[in-house]
Rosetta silent file (secondary structure, phi, psi, omega in degrees, C-alpha in Angstrom):
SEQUENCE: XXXXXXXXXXXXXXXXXXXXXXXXXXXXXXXXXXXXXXXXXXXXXXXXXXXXXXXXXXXXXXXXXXXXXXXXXXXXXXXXXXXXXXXXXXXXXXXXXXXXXXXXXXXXXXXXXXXXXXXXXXXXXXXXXXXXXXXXXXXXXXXXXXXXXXXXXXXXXXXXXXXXXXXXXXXXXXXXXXXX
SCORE:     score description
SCORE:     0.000 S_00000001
   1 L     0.000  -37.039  176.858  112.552  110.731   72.608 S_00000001
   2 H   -55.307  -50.124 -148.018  108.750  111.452   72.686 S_00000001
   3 H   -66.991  -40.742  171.899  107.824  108.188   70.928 S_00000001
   4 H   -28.744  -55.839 -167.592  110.072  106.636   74.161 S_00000001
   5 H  -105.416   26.146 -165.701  107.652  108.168   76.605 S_00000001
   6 H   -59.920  -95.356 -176.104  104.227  107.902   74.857 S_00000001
   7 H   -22.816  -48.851  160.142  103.765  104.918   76.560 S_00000001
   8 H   -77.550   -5.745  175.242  104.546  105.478   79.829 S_00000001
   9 H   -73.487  -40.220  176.866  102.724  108.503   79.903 S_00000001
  10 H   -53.131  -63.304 -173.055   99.713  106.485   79.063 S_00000001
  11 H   -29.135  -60.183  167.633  100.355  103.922   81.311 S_00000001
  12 H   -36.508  -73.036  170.362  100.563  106.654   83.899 S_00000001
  13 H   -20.797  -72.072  169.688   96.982  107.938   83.037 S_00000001
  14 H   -36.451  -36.612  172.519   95.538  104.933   83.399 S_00000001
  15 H   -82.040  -47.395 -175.414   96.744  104.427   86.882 S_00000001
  16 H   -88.094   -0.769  155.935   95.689  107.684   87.943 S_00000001
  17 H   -58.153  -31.245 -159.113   92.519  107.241   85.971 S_00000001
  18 H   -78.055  -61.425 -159.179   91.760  104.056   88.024 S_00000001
  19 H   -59.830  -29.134  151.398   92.885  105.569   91.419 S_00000001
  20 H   -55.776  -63.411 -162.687   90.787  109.002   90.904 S_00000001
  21 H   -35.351  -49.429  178.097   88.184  107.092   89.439 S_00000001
  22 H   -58.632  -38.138  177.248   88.095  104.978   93.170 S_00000001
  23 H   -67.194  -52.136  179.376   88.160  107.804   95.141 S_00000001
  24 H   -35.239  -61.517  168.513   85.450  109.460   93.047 S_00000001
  25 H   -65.272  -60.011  166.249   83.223  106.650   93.661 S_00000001
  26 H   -23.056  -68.002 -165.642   84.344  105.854   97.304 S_00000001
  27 H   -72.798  -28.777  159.633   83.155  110.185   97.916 S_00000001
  28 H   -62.979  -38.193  171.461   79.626  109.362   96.156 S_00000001
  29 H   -79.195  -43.035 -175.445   78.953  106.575   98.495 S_00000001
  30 H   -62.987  -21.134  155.063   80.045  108.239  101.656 S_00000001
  31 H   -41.065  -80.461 -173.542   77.797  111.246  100.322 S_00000001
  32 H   -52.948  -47.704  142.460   75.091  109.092   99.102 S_00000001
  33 L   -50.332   -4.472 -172.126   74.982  107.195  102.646 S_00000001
  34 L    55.839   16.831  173.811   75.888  110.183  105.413 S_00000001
  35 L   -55.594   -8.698 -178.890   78.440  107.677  106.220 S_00000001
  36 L   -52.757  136.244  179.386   81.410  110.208  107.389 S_00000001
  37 L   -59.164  161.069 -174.321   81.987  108.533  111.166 S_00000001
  38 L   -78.847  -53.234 -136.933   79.975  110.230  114.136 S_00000001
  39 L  -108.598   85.129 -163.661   82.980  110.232  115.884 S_00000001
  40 L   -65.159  -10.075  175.746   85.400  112.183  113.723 S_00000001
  41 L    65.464   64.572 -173.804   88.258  112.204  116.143 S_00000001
  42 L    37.378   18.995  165.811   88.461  116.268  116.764 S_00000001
  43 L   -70.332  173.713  163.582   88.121  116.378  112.584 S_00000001
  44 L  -111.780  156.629  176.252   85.669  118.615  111.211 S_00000001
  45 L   -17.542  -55.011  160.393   82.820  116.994  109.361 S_00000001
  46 L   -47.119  -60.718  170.135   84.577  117.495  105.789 S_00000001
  47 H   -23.627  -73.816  172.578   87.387  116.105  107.375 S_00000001
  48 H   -42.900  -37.510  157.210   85.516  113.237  108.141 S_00000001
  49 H  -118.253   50.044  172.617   84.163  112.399  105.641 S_00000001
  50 H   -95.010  -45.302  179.185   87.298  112.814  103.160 S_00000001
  51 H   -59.682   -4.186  168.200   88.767  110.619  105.595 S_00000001
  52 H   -96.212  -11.043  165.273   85.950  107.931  105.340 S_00000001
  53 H   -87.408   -5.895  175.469   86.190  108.093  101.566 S_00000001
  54 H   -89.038  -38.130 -168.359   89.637  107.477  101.613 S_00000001
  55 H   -90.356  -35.256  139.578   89.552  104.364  103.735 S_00000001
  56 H    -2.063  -49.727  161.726   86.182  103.511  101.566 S_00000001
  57 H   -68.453  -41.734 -166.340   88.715  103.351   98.478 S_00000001
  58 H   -56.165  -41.056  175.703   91.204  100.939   99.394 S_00000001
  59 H   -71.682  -53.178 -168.848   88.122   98.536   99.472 S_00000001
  60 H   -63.125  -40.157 -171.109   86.082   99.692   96.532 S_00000001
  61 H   -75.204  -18.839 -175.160   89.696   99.511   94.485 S_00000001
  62 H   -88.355  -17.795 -175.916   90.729   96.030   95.560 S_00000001
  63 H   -85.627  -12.979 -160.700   86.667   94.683   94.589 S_00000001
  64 H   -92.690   -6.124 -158.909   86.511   96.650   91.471 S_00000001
  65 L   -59.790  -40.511  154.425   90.238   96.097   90.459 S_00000001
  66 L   -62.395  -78.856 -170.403   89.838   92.722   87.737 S_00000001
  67 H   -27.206  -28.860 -161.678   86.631   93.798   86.447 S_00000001
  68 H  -100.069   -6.766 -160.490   88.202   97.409   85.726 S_00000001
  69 H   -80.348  -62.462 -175.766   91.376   95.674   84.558 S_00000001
  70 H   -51.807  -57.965 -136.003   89.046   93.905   82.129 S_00000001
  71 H  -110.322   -3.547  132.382   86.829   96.762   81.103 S_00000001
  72 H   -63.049  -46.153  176.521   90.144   99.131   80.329 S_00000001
  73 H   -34.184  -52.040 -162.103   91.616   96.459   78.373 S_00000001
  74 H   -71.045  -57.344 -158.463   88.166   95.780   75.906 S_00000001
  75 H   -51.676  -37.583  170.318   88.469   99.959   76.038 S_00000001
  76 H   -84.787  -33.630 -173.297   92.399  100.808   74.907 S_00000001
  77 H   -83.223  -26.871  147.520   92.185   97.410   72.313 S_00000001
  78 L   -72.176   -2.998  170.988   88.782   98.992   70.806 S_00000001
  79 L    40.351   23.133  170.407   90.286  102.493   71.223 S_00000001
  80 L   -60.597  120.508 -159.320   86.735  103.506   72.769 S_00000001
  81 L  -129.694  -11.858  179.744   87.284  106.897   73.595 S_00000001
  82 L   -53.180  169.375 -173.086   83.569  108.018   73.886 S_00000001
  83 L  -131.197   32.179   97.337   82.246  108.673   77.753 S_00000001
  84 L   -24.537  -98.127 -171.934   79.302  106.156   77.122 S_00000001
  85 H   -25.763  -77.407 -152.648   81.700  103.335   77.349 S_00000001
  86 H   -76.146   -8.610  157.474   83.449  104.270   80.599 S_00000001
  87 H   -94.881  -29.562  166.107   80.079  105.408   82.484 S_00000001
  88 H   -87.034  -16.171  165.119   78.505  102.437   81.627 S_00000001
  89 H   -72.114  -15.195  179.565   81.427  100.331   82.396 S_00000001
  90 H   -58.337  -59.813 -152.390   81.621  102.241   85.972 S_00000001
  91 H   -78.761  -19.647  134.972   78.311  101.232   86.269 S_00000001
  92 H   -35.215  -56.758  159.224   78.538   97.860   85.668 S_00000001
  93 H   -81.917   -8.425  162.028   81.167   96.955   87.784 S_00000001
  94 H   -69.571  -52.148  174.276   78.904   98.711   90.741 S_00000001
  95 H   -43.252  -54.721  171.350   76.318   96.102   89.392 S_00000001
  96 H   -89.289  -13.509  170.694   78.355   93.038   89.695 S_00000001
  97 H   -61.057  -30.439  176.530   80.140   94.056   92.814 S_00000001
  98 H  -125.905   33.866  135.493   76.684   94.281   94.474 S_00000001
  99 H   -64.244  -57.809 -175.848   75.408   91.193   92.684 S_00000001
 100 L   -95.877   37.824  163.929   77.697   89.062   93.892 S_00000001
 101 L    72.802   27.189  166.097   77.651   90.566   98.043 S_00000001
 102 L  -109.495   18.909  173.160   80.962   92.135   97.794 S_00000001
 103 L  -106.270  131.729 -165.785   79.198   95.870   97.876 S_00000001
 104 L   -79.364 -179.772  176.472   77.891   96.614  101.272 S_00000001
 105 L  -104.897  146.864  171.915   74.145   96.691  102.150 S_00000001
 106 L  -119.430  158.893 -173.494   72.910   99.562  103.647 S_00000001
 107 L   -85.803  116.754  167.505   69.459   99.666  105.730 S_00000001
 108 L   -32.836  146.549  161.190   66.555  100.653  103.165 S_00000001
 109 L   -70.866  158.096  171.447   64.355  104.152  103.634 S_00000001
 110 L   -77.665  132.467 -178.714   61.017  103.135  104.885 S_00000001
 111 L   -79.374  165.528  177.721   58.853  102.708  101.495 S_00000001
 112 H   -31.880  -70.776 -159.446   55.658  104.477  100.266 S_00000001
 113 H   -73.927    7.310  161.725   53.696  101.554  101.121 S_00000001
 114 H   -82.965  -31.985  165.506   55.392  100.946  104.558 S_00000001
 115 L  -137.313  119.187  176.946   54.145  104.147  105.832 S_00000001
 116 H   -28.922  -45.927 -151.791   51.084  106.333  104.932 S_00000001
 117 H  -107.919   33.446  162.390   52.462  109.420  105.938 S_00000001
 118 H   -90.177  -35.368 -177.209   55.904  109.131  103.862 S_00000001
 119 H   -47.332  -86.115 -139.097   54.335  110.551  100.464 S_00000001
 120 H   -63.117  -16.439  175.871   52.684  113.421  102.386 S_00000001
 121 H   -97.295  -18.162  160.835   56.057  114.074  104.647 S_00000001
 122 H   -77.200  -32.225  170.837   57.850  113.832  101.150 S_00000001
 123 H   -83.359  -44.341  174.387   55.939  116.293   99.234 S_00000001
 124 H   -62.393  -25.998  168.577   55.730  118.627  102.370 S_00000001
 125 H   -55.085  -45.081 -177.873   59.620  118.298  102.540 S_00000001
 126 H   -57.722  -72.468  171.547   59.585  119.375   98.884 S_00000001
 127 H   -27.217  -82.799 -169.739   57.351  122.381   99.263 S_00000001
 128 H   -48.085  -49.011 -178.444   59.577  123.578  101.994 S_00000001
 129 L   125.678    5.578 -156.768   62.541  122.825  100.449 S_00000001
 130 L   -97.338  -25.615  175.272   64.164  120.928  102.566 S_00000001
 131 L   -92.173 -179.520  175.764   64.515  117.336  100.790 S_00000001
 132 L   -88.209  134.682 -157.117   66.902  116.124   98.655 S_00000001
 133 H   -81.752  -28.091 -177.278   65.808  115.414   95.036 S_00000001
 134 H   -57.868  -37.810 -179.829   67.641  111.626   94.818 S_00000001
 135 H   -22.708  -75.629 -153.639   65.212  110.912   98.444 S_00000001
 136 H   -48.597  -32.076  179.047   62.433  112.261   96.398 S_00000001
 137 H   -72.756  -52.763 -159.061   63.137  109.790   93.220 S_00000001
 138 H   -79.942   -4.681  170.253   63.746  106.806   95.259 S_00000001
 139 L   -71.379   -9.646 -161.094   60.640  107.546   97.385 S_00000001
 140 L   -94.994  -30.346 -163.946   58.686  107.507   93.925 S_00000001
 141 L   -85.649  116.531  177.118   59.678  104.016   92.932 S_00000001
 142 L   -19.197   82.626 -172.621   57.525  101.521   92.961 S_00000001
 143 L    82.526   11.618 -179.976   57.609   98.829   95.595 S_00000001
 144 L    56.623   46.280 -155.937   61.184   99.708   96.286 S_00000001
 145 L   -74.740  -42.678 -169.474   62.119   98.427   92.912 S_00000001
 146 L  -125.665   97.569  175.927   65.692  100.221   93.205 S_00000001
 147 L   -85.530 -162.586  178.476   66.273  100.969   96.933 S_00000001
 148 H   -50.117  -55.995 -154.818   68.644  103.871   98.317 S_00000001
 149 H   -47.215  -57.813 -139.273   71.675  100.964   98.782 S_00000001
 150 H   -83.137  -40.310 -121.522   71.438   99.858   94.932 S_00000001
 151 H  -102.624  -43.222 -157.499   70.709  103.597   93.746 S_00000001
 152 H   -91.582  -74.319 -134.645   74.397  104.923   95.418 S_00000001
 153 H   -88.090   -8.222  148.366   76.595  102.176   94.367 S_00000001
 154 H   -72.794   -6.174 -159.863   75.179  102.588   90.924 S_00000001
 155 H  -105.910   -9.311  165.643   75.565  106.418   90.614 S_00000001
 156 H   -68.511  -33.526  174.040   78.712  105.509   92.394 S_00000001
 157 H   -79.551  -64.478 -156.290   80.190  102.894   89.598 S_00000001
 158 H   -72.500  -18.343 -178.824   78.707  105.851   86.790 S_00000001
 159 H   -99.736  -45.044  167.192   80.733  108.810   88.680 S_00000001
 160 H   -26.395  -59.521 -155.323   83.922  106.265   88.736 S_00000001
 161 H  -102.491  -11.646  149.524   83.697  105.700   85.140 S_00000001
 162 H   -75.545  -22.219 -139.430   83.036  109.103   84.296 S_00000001
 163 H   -83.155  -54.429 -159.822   85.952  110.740   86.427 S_00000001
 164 H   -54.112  -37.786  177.382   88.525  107.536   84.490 S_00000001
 165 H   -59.695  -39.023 -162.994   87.065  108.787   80.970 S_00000001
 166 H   -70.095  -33.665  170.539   87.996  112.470   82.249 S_00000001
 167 H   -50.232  -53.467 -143.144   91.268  111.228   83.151 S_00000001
 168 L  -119.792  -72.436 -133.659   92.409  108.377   80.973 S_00000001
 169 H   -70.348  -40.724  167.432   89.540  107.075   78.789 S_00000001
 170 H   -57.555    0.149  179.369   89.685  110.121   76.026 S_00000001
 171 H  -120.752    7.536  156.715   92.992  109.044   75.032 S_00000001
 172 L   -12.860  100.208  167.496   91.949  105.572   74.813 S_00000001
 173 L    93.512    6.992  179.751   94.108  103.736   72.217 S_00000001
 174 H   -67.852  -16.543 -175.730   96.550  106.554   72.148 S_00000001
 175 H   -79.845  -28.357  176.412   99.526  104.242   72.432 S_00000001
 176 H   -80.353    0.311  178.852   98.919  102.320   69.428 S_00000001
 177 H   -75.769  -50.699  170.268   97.813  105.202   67.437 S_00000001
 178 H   -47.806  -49.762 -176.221  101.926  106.654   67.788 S_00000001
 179 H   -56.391  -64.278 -153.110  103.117  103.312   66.361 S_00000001
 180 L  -104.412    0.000    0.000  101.296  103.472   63.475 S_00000001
């Protein structure tokens, strides 16, 4: 009777690997953006923004939904069970989703060299305590080589593909290991 449900329990993983996995990402970008709506509709902030990561998913799961299709497939037939594979496959499919315009753009931070006094308003945040350490990185990068936009929806595709390894991805290849 087990060997009966091996399989659908995997199958099952997988789906609720993908569908945490969306959400996961979906709650990094409305993080990584402040994006939770001003106007929360008598929510409270949290509220607001679990509800903007939830409608956030339905979109992030229908662009990333081949690609992730794909990049389980390569992962259960290669029985890659490692959390390398499945963070860099996260972060890949954040890459080509906002290669090819289907990830939105967000309006850049003003860069070092767009204003004198962002270093010196960045380091005085830091002494106080008051900034945030990704700000501080992406304020550091040269020439706005990686802005804020690019920065999210990658750490967003890398938290995706860890939460589906936490889920799913360690048991990679478990159904054909019960056959043989």
């Amino acid at each position: 009777m087990h060997d009966l449900l091996q399989p659908f329990w995997h199958v099952t993983q997988i789906v609720a690997g993908y569908i945490l996995a969306v959400v996961a990402a979906a709650l990094v970008l409305v993080g990584g953006f402040h994006a939770a709506p001003v106007v929360t509709y008598g929510l409270s902030p949290e509220a607001g923004t679990v509800a903007a990561a939830v409608i956030l998913s339905t979109f992030i799961g229908g662009i990333a939904f081949v690609p992730a299709l794909v990049a389980i497939a390569i992962g259960e037939v290669a029985r890659w069970r490692g959390p390398i594979y499945w963070v860099v496959a996260g972060g890949a499919i954040a890459f080509i989703a906002r290669a090819l315009g289907y990830a939105p753009r967000f309006p850049e931070p003003p860069t070092i060299e767009a204003s004198a006094g962002t270093a010196r308003d960045a380091l005085l945040q830091a002494a106080l305590g008051t900034a945030r350490p990704v700000e501080l990185a992406l304020a550091a990068l040269p020439g706005g080589a990686l802005g804020r936009g690019e920065a999210a929806i990658l750490a967003a595709g890398f938290a995706g593909g860890l939460v589906y390894w936490l889920v799913a991805g360690r048991r990679a290849g478990a159904w054909s290991a019960a056959r043989s």
